[in-house]
C-alpha positions as a Markdown table, in Angstrom:
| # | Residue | x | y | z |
|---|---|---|---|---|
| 1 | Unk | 0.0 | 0.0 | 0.0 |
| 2 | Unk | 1.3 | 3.5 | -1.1 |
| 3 | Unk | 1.5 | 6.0 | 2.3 |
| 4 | Unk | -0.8 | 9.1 | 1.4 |
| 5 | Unk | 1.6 | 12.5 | 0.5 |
| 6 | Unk | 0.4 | 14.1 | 4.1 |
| 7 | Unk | 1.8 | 10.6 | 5.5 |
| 8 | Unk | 5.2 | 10.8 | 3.6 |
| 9 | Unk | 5.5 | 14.7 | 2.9 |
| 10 | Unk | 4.2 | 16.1 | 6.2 |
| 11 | Unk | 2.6 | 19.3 | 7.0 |
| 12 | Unk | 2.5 | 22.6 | 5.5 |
| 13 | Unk | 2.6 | 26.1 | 7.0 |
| 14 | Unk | 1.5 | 29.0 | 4.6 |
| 15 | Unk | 1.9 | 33.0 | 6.2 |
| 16 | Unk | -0.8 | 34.9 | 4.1 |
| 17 | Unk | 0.3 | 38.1 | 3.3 |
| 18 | Unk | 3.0 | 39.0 | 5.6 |
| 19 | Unk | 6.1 | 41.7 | 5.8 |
| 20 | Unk | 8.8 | 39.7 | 3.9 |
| 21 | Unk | 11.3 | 42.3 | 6.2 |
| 22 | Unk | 10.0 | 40.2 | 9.0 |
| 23 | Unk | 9.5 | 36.8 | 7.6 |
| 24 | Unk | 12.4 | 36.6 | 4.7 |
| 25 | Unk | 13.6 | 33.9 | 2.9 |
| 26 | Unk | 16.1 | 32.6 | 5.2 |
| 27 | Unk | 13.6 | 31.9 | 7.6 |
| 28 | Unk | 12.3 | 29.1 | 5.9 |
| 29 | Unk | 14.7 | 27.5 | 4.8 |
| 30 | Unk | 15.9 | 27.2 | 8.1 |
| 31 | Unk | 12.7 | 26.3 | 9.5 |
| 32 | Unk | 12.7 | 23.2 | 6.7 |
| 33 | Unk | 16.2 | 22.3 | 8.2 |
| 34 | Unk | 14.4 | 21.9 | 11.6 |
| 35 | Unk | 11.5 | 20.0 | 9.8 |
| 36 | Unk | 8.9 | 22.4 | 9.1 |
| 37 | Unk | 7.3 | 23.2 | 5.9 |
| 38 | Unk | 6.5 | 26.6 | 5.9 |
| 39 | Unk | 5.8 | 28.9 | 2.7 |
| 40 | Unk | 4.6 | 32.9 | 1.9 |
| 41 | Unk | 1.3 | 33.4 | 0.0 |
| 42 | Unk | 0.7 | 36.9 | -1.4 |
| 43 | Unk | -1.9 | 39.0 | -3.3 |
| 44 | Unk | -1.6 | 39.5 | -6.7 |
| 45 | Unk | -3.5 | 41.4 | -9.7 |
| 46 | Unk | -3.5 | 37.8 | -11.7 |
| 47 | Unk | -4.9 | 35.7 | -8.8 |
| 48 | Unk | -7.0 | 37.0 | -5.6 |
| 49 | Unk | -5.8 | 35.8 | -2.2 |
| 50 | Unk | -9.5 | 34.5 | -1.5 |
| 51 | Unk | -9.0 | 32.2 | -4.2 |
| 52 | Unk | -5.5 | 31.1 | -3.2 |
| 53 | Unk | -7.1 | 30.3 | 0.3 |
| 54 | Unk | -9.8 | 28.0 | -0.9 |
| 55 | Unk | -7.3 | 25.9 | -3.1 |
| 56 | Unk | -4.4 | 25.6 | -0.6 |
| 57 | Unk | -7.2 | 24.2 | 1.7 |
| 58 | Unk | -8.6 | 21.8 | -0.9 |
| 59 | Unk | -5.5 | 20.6 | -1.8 |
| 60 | Unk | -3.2 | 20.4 | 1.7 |
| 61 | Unk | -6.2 | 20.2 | 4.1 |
| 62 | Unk | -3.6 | 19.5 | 7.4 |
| 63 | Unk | -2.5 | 22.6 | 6.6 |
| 64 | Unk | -2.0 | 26.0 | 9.1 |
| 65 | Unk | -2.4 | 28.9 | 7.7 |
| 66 | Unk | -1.6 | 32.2 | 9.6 |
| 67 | Unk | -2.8 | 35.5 | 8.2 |
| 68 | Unk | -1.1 | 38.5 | 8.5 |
| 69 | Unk | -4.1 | 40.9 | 10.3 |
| 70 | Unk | -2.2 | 44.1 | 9.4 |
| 71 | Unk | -2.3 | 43.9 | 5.7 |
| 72 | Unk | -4.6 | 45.3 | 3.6 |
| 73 | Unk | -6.0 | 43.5 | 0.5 |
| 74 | Unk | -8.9 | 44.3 | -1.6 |
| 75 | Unk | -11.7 | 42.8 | -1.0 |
| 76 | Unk | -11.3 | 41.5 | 2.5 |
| 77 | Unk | -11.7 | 42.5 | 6.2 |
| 78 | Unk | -10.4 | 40.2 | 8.0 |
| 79 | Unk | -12.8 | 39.7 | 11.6 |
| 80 | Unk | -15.5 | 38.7 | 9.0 |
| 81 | Unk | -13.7 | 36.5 | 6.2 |
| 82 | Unk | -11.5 | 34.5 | 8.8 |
| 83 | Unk | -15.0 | 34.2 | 10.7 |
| 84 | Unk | -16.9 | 32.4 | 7.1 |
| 85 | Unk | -13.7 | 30.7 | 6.7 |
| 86 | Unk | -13.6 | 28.7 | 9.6 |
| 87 | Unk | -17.1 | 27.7 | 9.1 |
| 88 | Unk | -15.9 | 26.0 | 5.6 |
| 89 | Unk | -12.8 | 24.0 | 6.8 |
| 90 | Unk | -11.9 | 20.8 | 7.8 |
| 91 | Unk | -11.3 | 19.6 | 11.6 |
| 92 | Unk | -7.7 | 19.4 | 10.6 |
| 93 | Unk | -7.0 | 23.1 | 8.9 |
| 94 | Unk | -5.6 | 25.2 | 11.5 |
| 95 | Unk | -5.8 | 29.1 | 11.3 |
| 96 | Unk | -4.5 | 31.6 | 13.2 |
| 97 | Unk | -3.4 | 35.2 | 13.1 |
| 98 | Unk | -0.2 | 37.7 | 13.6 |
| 99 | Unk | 0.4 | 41.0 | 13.5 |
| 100 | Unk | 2.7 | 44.2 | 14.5 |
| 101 | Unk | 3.3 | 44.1 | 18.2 |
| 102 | Unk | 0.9 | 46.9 | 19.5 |
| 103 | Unk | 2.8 | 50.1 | 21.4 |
| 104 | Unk | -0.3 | 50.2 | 23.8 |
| 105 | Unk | -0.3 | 46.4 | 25.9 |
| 106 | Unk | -4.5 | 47.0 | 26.4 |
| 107 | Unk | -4.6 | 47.0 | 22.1 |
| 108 | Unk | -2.7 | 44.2 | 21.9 |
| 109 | Unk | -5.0 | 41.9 | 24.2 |
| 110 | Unk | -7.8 | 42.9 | 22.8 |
| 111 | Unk | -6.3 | 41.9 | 19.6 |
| 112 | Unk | -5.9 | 38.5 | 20.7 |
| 113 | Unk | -9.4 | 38.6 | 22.8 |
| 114 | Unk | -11.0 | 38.8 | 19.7 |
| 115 | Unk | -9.1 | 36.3 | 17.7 |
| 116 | Unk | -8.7 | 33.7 | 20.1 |
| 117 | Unk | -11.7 | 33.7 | 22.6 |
| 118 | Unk | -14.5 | 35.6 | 19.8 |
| 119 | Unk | -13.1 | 33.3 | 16.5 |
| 120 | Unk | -11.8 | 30.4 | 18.6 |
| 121 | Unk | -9.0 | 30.4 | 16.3 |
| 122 | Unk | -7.2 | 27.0 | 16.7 |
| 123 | Unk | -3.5 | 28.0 | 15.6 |
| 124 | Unk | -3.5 | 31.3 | 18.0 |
| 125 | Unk | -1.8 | 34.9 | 17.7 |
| 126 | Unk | 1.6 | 36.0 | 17.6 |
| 127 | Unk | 3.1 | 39.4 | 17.4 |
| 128 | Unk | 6.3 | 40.1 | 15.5 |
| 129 | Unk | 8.6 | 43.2 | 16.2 |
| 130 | Unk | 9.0 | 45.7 | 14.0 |
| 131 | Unk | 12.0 | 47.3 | 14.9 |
| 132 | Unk | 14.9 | 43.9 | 15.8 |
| 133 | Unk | 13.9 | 42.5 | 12.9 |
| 134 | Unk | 14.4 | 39.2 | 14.6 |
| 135 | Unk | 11.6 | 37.2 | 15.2 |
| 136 | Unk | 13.1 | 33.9 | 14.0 |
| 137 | Unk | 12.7 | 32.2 | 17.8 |
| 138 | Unk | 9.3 | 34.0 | 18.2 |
| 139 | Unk | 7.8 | 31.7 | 14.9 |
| 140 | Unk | 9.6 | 28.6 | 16.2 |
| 141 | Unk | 7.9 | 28.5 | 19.2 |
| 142 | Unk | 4.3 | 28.8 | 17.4 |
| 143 | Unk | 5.3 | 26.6 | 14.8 |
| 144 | Unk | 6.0 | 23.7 | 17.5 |
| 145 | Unk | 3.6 | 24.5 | 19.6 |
| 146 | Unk | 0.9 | 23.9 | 17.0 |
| 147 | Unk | 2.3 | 20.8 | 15.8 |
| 148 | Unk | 3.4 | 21.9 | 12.5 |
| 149 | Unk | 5.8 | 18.6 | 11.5 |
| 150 | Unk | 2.8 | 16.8 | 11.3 |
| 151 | Unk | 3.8 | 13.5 | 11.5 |
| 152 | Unk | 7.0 | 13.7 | 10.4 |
| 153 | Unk | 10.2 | 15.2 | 12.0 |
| 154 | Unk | 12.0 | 16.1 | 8.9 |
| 155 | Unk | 11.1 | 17.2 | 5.5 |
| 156 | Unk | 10.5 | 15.3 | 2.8 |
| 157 | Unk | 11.4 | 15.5 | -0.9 |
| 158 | Unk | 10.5 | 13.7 | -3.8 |
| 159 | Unk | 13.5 | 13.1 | -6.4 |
| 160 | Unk | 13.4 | 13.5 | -10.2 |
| 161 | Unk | 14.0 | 10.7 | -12.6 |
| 162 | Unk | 17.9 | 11.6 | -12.4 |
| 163 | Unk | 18.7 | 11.2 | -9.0 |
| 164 | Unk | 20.5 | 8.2 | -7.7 |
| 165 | Unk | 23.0 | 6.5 | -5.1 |
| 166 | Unk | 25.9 | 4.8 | -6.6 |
| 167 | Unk | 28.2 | 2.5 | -4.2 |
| 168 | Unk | 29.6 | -0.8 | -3.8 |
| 169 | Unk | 29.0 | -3.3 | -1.4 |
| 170 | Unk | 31.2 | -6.7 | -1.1 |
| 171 | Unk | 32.6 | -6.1 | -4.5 |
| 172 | Unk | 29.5 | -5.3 | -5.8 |
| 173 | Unk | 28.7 | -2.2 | -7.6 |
| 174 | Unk | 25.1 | -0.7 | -7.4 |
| 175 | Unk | 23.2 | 2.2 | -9.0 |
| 176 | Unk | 19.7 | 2.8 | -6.9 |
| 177 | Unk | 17.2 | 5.2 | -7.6 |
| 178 | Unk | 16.4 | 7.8 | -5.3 |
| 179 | Unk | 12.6 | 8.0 | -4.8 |
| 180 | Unk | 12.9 | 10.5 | -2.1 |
| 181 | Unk | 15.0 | 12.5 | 0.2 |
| 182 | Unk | 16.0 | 14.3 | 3.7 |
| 183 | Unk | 18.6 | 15.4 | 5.6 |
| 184 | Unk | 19.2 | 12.3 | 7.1 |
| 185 | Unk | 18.1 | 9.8 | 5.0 |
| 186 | Unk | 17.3 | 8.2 | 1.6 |
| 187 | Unk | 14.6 | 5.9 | 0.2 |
| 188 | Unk | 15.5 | 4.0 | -2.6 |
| 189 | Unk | 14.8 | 1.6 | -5.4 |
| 190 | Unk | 17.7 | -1.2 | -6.0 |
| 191 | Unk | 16.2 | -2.7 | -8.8 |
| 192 | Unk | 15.4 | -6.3 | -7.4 |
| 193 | Unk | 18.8 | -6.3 | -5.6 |
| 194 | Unk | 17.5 | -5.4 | -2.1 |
| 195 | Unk | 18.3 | -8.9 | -0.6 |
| 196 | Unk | 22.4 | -8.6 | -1.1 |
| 197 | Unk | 21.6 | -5.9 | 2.0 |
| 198 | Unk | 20.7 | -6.9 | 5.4 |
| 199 | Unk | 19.3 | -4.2 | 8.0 |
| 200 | Unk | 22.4 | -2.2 | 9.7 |
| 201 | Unk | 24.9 | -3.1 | 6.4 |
| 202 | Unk | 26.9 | -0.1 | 5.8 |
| 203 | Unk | 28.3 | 1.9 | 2.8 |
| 204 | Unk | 30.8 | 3.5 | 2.5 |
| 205 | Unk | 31.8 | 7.1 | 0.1 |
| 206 | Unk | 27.7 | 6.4 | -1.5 |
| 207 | Unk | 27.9 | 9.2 | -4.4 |
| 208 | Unk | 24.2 | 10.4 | -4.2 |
| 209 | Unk | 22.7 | 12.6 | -6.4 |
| 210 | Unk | 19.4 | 14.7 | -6.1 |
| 211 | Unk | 17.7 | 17.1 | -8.6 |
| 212 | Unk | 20.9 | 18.4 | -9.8 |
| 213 | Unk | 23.1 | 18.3 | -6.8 |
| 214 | Unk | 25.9 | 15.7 | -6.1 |
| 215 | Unk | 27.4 | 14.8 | -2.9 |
| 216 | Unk | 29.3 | 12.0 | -1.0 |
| 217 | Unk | 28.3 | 10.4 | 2.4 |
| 218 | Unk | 28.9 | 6.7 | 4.3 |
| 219 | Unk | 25.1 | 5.3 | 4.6 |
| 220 | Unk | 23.5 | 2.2 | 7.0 |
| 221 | Unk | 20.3 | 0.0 | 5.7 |
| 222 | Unk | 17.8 | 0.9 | 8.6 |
| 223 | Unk | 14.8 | -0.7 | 6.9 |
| 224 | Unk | 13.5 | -2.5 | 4.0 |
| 225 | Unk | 9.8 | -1.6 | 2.9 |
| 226 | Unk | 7.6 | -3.1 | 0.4 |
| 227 | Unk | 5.6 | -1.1 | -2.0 |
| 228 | Unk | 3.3 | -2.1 | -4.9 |
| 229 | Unk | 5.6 | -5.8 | -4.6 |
| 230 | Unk | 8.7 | -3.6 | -5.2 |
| 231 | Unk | 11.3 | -4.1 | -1.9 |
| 232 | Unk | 12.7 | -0.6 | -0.9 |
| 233 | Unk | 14.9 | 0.4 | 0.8 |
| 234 | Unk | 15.6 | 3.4 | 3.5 |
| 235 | Unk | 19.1 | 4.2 | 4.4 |
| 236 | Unk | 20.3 | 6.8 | 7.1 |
| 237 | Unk | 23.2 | 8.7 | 6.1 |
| 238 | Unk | 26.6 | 8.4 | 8.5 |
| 239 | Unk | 29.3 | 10.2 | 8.9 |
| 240 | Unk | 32.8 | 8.1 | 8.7 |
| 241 | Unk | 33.3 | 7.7 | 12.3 |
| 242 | Unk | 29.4 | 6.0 | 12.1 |
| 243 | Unk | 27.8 | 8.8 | 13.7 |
| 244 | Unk | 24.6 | 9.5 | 12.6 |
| 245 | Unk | 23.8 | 12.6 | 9.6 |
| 246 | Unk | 25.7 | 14.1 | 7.3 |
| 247 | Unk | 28.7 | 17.0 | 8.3 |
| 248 | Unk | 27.7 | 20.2 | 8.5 |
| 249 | Unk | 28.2 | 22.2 | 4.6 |
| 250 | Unk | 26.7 | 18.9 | 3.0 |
| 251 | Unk | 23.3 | 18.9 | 5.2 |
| 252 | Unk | 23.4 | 22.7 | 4.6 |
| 253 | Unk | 23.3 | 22.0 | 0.6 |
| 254 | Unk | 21.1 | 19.4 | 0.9 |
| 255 | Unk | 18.2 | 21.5 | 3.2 |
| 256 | Unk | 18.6 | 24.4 | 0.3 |
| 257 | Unk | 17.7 | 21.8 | -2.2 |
| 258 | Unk | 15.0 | 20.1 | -0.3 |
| 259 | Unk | 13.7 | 23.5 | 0.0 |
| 260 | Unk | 13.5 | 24.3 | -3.3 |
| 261 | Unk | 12.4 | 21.1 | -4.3 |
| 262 | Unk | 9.4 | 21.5 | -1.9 |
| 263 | Unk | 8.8 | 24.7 | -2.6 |
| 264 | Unk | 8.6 | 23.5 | -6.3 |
| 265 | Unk | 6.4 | 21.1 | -5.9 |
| 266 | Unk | 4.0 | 22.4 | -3.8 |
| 267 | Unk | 3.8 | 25.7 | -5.5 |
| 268 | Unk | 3.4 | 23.9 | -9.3 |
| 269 | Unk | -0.2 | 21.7 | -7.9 |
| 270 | Unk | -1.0 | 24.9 | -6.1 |
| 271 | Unk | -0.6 | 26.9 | -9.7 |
| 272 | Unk | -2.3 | 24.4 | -11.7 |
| 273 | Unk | -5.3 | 24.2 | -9.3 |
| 274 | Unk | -5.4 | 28.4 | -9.5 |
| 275 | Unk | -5.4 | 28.2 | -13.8 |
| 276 | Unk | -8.4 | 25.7 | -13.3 |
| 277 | Unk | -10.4 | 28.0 | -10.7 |
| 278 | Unk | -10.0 | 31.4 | -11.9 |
């Protein structure tokens, strides 16, 4: 049986509309290195953001989504449209809210009275700062407190047709496919070869390649998995003292590519659902 995408790929974050001062790129990718998913969803004259809404929660309906209160977009006000919003989503889509920390303490709870106690918004309210500009800890927190891995501690990517893991093991050369990556392992398709392996076999300077990017790494066999009568297998990259994880600059490259192949992915079905709905 074939695990479902939220089962294998996680969950996903989207901040609507925020300050990309406050929230820039950076962020994210190091919030993927940590195992979250998070991603920025702006207005635009092509596409409105109401529409964006209603397909990101058709298509990833684990999702949170956190909207950013102080923005102003066309066409919305956002006590009432958050308000018919949460009367059309699933048990499992989380929204919240943030905002501008308030000068005046009184403002800023009844900022939060209304969101959280009036619209029982399940994901909450933060504040970011406008003037340190560092907010990074601040996000973390919410992100973890709300349970945004989903069920999976580290993020996900699928591989193209291209990517592979070349090594050798007891004289034996091998050429898997990669079916899909993180920072600290790899699933893999050995071509009808996954019984020369036994659980906790090593291998040693494994050549992997994903979407593009090529790096070297020691791996261990943690688990064999069968899928559609095909055995794959899952191996957990080690350093060469057999600690786990890869050193420091490779995980680094890695996480930028898993971000931008899941920030790829994502984005393309979102796209495609938006040129069917508007």
């Amino acid at each position: 049986m074939i695990p479902s995408n939220i089962e294998l790929f996680g969950r996903k974050t989207f901040f609507i509309a925020p300050d990309t001062s406050l929230i820039p790129k950076g962020y994210l990718e190091e919030f993927m290195a940590r195992g979250y998913q998070t991603y920025i969803i702006n207005d635009d004259y092509v596409c409105p953001l109401q529409v964006k809404i209603r397909e990101i929660i058709k298509l990833f309906p684990e999702s949170i989504l956190f909207f950013n209160i102080d923005s102003s977009v066309e066409g919305i006000e956002w006590k009432s449209y958050l308000n018919e919003l949460q009367k059309i989503i699933s048990n499992d889509t989380l929204l919240g809210v943030f905002y501008i920390s308030r000068r005046n303490p009184s403002d800023e709870e009844s900022v939060n009275s209304y969101y959280i106690n009036n619209l029982h918004l399940k994901a909450g309210c933060f504040a970011l700062s406008a003037h340190n500009h560092n907010d990074f800890d601040s996000i973390l927190k919410v992100l973890e407190k709300n349970g945004a891995k989903g069920r999976r501690n580290l993020v996900r990517a699928r591989c193209d047709s291209s990517s592979h893991a070349k090594f050798s093991h007891k004289g034996k050369s091998f050429d898997a496919s990669l079916l899909d990556v993180n920072v600290s392992y790899f699933r893999c398709d050995l071509h009808g070869e996954a019984d020369s392996f036994k659980i906790f076999d090593k291998v040693r300077d494994v050549s992997v390649q994903v979407n593009g990017i090529t790096f070297a790494s020691d791996a261990v066999l943690i688990m064999k998995r069968t899928v559609d009568e095909k055995t794959l297998c899952i191996f957990m990259f080690i350093k060469a003292d057999d600690t786990p994880d890869l050193d420091g600059e490779t995980a680094k490259l890695l996480n930028q590519k898993i971000y931008q192949i899941a920030l790829d992915d994502n984005m393309s079905q979102l796209q495609s659902a938006l040129k069917s709905a508007v």
